[in-house]
C-alpha positions as CSV (number, residue, x, y, z in Angstrom):
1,X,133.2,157.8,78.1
2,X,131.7,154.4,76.2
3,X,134.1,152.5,78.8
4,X,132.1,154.4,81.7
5,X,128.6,153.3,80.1
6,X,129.8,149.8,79.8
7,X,130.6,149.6,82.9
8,X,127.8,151.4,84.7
9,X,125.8,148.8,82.6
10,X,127.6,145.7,83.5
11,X,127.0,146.8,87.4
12,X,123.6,147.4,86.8
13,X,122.9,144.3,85.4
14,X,125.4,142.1,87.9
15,X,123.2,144.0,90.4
16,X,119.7,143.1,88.7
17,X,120.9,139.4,88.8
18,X,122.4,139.2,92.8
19,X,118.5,140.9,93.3
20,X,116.8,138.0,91.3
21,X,118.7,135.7,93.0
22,X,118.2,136.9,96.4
23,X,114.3,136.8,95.8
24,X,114.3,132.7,94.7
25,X,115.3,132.0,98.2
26,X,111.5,131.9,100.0
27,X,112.1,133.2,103.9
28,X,110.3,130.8,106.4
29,X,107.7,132.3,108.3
30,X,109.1,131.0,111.5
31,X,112.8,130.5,112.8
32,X,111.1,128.1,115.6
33,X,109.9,125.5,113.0
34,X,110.8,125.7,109.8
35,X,108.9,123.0,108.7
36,X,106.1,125.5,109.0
37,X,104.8,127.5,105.0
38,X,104.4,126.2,101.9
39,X,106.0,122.9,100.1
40,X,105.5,121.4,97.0
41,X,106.6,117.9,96.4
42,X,109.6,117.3,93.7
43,X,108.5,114.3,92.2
44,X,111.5,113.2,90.6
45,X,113.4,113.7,93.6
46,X,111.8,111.9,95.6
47,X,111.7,108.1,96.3
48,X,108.9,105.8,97.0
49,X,109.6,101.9,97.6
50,X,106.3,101.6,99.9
51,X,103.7,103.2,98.2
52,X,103.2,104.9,94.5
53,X,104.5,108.2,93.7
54,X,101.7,111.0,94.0
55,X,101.2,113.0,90.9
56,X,101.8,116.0,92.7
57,X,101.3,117.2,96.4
58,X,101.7,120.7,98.1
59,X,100.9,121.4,101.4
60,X,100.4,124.4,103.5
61,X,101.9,123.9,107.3
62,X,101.0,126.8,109.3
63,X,101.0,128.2,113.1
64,X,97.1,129.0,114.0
65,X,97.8,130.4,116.9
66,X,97.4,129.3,120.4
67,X,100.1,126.8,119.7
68,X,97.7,125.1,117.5
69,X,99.7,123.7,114.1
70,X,97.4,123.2,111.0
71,X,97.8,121.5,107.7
72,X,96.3,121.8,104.6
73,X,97.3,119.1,102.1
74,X,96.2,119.1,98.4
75,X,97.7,116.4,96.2
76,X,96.7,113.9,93.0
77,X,97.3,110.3,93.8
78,X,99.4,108.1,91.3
79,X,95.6,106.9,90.1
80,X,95.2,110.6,89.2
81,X,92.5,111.6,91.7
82,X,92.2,114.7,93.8
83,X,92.6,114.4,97.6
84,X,92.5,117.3,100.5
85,X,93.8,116.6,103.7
86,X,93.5,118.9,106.8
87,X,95.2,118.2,110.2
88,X,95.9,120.4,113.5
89,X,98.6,119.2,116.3
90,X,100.2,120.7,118.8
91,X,103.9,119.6,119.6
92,X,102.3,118.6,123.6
93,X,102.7,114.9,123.1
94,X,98.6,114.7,123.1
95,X,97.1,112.5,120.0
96,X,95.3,114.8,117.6
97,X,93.5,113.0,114.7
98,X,94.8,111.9,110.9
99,X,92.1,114.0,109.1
100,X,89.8,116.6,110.8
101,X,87.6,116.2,107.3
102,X,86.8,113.0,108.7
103,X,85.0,112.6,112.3
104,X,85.6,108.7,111.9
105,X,89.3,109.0,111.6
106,X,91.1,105.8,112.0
107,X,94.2,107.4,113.3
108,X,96.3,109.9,115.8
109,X,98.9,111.4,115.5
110,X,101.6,112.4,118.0
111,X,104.2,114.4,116.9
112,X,107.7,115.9,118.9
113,X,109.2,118.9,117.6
114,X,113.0,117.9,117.7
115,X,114.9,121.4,116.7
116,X,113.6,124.1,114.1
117,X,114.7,122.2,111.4
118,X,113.8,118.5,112.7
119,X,110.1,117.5,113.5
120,X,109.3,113.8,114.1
121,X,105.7,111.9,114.6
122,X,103.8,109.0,114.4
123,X,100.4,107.1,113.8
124,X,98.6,105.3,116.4
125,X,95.3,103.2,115.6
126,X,92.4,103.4,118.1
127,X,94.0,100.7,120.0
128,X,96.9,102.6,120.8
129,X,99.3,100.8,118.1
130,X,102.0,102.7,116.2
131,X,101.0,102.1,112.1
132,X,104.3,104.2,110.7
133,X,106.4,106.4,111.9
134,X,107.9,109.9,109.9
135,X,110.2,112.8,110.1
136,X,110.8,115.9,108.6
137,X,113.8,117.3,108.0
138,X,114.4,120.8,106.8
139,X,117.9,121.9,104.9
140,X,120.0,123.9,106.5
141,X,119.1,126.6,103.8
142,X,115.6,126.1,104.7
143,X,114.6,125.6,101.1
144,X,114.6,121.7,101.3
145,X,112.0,119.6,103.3
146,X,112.9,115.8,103.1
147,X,109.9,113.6,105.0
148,X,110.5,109.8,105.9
149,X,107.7,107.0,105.8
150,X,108.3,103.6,107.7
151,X,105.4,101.3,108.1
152,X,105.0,99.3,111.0
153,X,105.9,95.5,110.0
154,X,107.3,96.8,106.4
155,X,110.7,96.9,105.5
156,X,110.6,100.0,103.5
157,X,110.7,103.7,103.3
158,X,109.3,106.6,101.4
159,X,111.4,109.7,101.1
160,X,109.6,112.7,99.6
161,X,111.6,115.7,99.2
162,X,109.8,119.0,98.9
163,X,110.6,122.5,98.0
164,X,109.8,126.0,99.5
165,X,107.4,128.0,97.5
């Protein structure tokens, strides 16, 4: 009988921990993008030999409908100040502006929409030259979300590596 228990207690358990563990994986919200729902940037994974390392940086990519893509970006600088970002694109090939906070942006951006796991873009100035070109890349668990930085005329890269939340 006490051999019963323990083992009725042992599966209960072993069953309580393949549940936890299920739950830490965070499902995307679409299988067409899945650079698309919430990331927070892992600092110490990350590696930055063009700019300084943020403090922190989570983002919120999200489908608005209408095939309208929409970002919201909250992040402290390396300096320790607060920045929001907020951008809308549309995977058409069309320009859509760096910051729609900021009527005066300086930038466009063009992004391509490679596979669901792969999105790639790039800044233009107003007079039509490319100023650094990214990717995203998602893992094939879709937990991972490595972006790429290359500035034009710079020989260096930033590689942030983010995490599903």
């Amino acid at each position: 009988m006490r051999f019963a228990k323990t083992s009725a207690a042992l599966a209960m358990a072993a069953a309580a921990l393949l549940a936890t563990s299920a739950q830490a994986a965070v499902a995307p919200p679409s299988s067409k993008d899945l650079t698309l729902g919430h990331w927070e940037l892992n600092v110490a994974k990350s590696k930055f030999t063009c700019s300084k390392a943020p403090q922190s940086s989570k983002r919120h990519l999200f489908d608005a409908g209408w095939g309208l893509m929409v970002a919201d970006w909250d992040a402290v600088n390396a300096d320790g100040k607060a920045f929001t970002t907020r951008y809308v694109w549309r995977y058409d090939g069309g320009q859509y502006p760096s910051s729609i906070m900021r009527p005066d942006a300086n930038e466009a951006i063009v992004y391509k929409l490679i596979n669901p796991n792969r999105v790639e873009f790039i800044h233009v100035d107003k007079a039509e030259k490319v100023t650094s070109t990214y990717y995203r890349q998602v893992s094939t668990d879709g937990q991972t979300m490595t972006q790429s930085t290359k500035y034009t005329g710079r020989d260096c890269e930033d590689l942030q590596v983010f995490e599903r939340r």
